[in-house]
NUSE-758817 format. One record per atom (N, C-alpha, C, O): residue number from 1; atom name; x, y, z. Coordinates in Angstrom, 3 decimals, padded with zeros to 6 digits. Example, Ala and Ser with C-alpha at 12.3 -4.5 7.8 and 13.67 -1.06 7.14 Angstrom:
NUSE-758817
<1; "N"; <013.190; -005.690; 007.800>>
<1; "CA"; <012.300; -004.500; 007.800>>
<1; "C"; <013.200; -003.300; 007.800>>
<1; "O"; <014.236; -003.319; 008.465>>
<2; "N"; <012.850; -002.250; 007.080>>
<2; "CA"; <013.670; -001.060; 007.140>>
<2; "C"; <012.900; 000.030; 007.870>>
<2; "O"; <013.409; 001.138; 008.039>>
end
This chain:
NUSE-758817
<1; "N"; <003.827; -010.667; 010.493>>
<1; "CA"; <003.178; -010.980; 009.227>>
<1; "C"; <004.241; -011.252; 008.175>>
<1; "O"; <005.179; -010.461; 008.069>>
<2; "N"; <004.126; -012.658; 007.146>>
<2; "CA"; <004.726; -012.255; 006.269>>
<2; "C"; <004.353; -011.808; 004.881>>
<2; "O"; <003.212; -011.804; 004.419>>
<3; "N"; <005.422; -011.446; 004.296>>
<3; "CA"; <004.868; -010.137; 003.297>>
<3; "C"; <005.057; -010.910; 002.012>>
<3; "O"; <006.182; -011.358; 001.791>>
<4; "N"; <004.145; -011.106; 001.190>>
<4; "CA"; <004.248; -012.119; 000.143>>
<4; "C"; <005.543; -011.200; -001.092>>
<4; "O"; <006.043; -010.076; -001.122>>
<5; "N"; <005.639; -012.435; -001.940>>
<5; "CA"; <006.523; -011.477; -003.008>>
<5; "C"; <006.103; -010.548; -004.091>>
<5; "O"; <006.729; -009.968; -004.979>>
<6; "N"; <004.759; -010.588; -003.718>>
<6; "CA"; <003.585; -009.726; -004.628>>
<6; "C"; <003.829; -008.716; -004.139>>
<6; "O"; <004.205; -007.647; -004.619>>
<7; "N"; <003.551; -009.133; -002.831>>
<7; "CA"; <003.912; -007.366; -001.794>>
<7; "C"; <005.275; -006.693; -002.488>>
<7; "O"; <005.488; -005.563; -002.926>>
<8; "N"; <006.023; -007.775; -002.402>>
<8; "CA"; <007.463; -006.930; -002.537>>
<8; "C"; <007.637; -006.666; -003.682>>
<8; "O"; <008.643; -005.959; -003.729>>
<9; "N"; <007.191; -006.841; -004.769>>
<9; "CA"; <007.679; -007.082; -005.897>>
<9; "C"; <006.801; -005.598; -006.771>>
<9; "O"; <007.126; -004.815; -007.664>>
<10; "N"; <005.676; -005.788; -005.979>>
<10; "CA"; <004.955; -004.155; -005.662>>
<10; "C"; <006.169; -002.816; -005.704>>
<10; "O"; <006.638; -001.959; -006.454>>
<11; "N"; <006.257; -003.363; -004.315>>
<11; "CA"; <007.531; -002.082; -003.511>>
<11; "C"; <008.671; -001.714; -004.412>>
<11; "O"; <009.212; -000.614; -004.302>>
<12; "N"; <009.027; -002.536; -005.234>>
<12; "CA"; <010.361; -002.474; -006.014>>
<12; "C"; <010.044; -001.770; -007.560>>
<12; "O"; <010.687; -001.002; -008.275>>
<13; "N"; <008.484; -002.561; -007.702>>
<13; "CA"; <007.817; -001.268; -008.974>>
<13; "C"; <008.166; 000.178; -008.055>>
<13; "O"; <008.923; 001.084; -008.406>>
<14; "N"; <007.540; 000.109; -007.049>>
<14; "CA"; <007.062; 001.957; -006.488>>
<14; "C"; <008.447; 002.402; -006.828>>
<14; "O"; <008.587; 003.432; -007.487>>
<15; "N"; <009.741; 001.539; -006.334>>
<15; "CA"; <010.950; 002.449; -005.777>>
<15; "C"; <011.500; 002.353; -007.171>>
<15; "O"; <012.582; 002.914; -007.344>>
<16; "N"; <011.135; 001.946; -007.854>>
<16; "CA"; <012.070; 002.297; -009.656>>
<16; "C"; <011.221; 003.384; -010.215>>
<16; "O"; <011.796; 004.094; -011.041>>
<17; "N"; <009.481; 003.790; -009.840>>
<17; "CA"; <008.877; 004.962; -010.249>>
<17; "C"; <009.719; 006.322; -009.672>>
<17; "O"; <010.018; 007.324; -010.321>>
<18; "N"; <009.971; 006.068; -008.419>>
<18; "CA"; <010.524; 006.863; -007.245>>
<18; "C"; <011.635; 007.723; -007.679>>
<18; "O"; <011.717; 008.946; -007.569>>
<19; "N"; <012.973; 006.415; -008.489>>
<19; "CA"; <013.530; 006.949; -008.737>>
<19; "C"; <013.802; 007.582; -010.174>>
<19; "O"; <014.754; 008.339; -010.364>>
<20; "N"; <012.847; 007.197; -011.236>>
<20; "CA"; <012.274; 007.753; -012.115>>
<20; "C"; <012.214; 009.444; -012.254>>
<20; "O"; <012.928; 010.266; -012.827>>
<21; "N"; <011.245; 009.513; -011.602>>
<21; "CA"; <010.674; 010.720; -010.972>>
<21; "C"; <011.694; 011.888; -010.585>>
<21; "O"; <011.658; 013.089; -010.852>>
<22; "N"; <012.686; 011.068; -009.808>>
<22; "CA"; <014.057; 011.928; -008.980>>
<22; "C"; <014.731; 012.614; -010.659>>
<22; "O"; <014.975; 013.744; -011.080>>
<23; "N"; <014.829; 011.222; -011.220>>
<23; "CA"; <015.490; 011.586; -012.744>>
<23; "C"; <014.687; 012.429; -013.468>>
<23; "O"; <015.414; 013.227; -014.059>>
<24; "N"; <013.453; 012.639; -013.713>>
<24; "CA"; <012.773; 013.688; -014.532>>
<24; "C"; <012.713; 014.710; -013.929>>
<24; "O"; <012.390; 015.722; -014.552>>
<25; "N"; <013.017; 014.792; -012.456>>
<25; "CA"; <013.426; 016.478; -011.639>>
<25; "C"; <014.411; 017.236; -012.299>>
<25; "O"; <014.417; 018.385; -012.741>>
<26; "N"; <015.468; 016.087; -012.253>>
<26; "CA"; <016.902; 016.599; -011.939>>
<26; "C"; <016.943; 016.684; -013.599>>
<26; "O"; <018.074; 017.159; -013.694>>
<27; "N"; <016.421; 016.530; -015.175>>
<27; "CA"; <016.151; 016.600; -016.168>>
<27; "C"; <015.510; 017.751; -016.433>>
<27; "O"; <015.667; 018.178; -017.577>>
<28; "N"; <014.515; 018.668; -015.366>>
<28; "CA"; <013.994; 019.916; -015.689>>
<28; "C"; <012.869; 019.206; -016.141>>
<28; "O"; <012.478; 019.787; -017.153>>
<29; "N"; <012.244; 018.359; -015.926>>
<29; "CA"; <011.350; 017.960; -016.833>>
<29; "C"; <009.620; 018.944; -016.753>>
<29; "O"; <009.219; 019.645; -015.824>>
<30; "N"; <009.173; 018.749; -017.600>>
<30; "CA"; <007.414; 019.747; -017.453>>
<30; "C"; <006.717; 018.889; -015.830>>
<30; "O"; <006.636; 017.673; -015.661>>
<31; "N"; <006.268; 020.067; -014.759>>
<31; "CA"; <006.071; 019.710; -013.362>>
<31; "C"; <004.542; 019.264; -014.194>>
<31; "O"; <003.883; 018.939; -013.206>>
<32; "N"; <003.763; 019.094; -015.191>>
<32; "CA"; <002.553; 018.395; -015.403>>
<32; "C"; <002.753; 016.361; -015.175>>
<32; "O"; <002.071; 015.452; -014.702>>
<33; "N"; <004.318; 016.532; -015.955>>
<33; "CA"; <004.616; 015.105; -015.899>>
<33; "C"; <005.259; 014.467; -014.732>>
<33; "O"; <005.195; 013.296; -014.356>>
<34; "N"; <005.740; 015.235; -014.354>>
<34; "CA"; <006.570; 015.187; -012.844>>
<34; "C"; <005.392; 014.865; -011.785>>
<34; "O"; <005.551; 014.151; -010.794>>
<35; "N"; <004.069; 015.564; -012.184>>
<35; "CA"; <003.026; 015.472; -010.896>>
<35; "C"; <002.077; 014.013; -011.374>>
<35; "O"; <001.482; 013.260; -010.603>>
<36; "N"; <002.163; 013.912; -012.897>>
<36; "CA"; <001.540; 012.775; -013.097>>
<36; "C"; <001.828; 011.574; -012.509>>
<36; "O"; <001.057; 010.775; -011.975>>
<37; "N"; <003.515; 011.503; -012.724>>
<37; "CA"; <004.409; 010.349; -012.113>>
<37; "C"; <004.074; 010.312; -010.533>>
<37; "O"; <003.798; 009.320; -009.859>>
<38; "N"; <004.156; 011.422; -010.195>>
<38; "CA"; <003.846; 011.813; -008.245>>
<38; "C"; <002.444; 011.066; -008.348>>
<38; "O"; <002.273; 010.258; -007.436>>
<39; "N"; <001.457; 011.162; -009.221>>
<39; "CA"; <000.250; 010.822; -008.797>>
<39; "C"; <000.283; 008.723; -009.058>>
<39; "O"; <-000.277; 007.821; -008.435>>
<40; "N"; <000.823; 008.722; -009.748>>
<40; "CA"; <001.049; 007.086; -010.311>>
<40; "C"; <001.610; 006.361; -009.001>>
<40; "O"; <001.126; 005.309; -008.582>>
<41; "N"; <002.409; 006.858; -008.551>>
<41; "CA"; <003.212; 006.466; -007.418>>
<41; "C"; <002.359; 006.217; -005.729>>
<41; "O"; <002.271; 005.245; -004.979>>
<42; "N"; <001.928; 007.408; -005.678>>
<42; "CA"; <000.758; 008.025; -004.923>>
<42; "C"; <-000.620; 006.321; -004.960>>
<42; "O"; <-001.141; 005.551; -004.153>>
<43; "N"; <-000.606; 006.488; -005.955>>
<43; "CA"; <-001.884; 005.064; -006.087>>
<43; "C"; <-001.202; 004.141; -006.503>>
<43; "O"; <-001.817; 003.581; -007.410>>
<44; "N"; <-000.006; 003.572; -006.268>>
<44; "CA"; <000.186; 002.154; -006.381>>
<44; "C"; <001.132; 001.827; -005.194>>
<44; "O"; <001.875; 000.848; -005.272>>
<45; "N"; <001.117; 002.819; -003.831>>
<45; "CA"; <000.779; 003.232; -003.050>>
<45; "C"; <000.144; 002.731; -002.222>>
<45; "O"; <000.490; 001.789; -001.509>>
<46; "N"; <-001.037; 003.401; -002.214>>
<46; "CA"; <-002.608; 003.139; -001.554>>
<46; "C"; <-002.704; 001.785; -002.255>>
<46; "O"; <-003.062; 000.999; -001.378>>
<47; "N"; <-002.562; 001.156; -003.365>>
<47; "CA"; <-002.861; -000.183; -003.480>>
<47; "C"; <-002.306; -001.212; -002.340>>
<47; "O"; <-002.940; -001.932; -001.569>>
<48; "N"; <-000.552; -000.986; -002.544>>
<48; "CA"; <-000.231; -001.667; -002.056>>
<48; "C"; <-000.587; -001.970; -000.285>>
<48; "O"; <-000.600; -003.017; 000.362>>
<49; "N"; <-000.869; -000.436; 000.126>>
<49; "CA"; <-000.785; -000.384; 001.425>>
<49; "C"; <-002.682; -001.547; 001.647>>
<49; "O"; <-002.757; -002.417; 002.514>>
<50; "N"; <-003.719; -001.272; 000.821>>
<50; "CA"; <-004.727; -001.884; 000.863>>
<50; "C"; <-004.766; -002.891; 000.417>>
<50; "O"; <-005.925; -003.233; 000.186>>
<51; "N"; <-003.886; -003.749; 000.100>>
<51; "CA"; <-003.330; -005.310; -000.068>>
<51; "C"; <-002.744; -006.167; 001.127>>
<51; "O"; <-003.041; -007.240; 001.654>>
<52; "N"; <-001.533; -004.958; 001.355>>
<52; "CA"; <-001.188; -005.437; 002.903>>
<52; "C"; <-002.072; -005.596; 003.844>>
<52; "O"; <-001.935; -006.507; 004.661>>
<53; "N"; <-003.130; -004.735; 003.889>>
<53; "CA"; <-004.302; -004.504; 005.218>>
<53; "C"; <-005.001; -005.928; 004.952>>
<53; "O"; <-004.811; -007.011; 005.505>>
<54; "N"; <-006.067; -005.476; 003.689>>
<54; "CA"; <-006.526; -006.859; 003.668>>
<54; "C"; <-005.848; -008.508; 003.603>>
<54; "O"; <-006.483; -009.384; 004.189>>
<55; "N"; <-004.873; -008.792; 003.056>>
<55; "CA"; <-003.802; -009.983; 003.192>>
<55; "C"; <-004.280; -010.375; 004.798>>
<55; "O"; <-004.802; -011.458; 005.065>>
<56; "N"; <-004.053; -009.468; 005.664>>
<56; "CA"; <-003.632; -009.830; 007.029>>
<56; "C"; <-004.684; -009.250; 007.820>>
<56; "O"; <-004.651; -009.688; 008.970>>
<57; "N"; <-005.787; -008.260; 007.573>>
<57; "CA"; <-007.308; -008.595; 007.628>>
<57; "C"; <-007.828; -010.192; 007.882>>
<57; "O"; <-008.074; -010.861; 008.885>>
<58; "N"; <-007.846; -010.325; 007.071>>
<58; "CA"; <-007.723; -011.902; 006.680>>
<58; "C"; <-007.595; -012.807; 006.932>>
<58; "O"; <-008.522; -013.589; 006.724>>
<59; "N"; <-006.186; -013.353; 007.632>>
<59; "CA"; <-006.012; -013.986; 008.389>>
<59; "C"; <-005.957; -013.894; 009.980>>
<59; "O"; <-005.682; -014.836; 010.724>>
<60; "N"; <-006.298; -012.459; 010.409>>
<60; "CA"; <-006.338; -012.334; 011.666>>
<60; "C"; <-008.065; -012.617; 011.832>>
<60; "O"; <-008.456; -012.974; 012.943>>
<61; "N"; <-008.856; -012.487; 010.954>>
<61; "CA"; <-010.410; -012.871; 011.116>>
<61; "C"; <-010.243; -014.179; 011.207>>
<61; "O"; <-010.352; -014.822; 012.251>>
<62; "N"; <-009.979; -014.613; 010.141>>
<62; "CA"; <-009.791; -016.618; 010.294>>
<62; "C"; <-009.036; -017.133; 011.907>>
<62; "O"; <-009.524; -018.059; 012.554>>
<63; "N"; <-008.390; -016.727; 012.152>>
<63; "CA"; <-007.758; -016.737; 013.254>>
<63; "C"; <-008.333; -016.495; 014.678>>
<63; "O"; <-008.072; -017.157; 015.682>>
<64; "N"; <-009.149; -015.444; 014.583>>
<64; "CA"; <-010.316; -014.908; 015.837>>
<64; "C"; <-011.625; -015.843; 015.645>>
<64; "O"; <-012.166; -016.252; 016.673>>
<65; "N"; <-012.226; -016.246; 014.246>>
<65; "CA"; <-013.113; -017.202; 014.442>>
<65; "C"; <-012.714; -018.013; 015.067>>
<65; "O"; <-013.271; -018.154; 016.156>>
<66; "N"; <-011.453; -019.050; 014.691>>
<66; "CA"; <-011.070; -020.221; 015.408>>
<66; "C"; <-011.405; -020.604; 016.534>>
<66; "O"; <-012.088; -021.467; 017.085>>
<67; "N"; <-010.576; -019.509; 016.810>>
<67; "CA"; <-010.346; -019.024; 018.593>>
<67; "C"; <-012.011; -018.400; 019.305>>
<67; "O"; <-012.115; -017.969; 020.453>>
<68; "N"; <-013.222; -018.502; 018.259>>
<68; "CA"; <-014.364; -018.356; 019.032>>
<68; "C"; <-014.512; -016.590; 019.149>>
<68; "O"; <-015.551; -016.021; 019.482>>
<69; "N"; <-013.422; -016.011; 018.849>>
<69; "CA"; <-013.696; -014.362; 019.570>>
<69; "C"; <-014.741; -013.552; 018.323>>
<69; "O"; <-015.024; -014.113; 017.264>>
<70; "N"; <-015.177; -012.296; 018.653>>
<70; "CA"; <-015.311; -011.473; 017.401>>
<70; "C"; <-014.396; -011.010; 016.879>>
<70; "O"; <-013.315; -011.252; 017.417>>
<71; "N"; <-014.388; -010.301; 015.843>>
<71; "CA"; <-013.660; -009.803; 014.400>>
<71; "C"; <-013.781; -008.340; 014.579>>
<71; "O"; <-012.836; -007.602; 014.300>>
<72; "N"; <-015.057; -007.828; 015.096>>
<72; "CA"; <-015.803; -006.470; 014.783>>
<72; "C"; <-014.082; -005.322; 015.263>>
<72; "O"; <-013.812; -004.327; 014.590>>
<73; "N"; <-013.339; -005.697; 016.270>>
<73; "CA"; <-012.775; -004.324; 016.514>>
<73; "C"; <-011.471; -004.468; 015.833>>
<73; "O"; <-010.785; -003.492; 015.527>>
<74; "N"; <-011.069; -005.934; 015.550>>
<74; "CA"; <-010.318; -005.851; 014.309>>
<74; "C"; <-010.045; -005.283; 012.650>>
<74; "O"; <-009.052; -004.849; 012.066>>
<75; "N"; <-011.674; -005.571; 012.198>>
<75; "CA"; <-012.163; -004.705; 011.527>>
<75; "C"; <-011.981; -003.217; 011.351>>
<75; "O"; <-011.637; -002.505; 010.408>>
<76; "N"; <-012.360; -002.995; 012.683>>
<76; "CA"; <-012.284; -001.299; 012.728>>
<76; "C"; <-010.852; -001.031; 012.709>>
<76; "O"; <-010.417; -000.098; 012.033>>
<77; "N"; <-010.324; -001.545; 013.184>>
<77; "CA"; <-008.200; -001.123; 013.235>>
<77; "C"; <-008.075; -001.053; 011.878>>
<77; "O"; <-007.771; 000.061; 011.453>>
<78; "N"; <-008.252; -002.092; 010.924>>
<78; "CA"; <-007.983; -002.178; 009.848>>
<78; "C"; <-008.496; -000.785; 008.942>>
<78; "O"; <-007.705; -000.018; 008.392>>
<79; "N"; <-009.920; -000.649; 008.918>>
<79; "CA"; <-010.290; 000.450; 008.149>>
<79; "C"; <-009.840; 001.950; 008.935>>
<79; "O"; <-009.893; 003.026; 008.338>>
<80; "N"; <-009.523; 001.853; 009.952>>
<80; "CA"; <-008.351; 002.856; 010.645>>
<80; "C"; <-007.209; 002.796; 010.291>>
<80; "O"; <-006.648; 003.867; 010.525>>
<81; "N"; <-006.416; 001.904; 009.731>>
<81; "CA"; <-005.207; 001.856; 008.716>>
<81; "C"; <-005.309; 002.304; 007.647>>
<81; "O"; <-004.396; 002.970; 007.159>>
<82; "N"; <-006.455; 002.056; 006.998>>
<82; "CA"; <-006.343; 002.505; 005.527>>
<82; "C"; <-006.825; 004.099; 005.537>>
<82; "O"; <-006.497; 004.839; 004.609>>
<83; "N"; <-007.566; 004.536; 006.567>>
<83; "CA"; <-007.812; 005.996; 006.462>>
<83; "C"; <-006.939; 006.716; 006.390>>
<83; "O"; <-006.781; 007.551; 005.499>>
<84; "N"; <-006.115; 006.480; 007.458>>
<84; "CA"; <-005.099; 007.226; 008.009>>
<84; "C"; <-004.055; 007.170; 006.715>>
<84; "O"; <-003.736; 008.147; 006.038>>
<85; "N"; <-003.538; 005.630; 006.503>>
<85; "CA"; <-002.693; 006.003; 004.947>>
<85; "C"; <-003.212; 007.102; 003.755>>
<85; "O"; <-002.379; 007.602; 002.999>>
<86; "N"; <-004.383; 007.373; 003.672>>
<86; "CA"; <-004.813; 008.302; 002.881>>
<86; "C"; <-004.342; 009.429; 003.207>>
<86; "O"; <-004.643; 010.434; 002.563>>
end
């Protein structure tokens, strides 16, 4: 699959929160704000990971119509990805 620059550009927000976060540790900072940041991170996260799924959801359905097959257990892998990331 390739990974658009949305995707990545995602990933590079998360890893500047990431290291944010490292910096308000190592600052002593109040663990209310420390867990807020943990939680911000946490759901943009689960976004990204439910962007990736569907992106390529997506084209693996378009792809199985083509080709005549069903979708249905593709489907299910997919919403088995996103559970499990939870």
């Amino acid at each position: 699959m390739e990974y658009s620059a949305q995707m990545k550009n995602r990933m590079k927000r998360i890893e500047g929160q990431v290291k944010a976060l490292i910096r308000m540790m190592e600052e002593q900072k109040d663990c209310r704000d420390v867990v807020t940041q943990m939680s911000a991170v946490r759901s943009a996260m689960d976004k990204t990971a439910a962007l990736i799924v569907s992106t390529n959801l997506e084209r693996c359905i378009r792809k199985e119509q083509e080709a005549g097959e069903s979708s249905e257990d593709l489907i299910k892998e997919a919403v088995n990805l996103l559970v499990k990331s939870r």
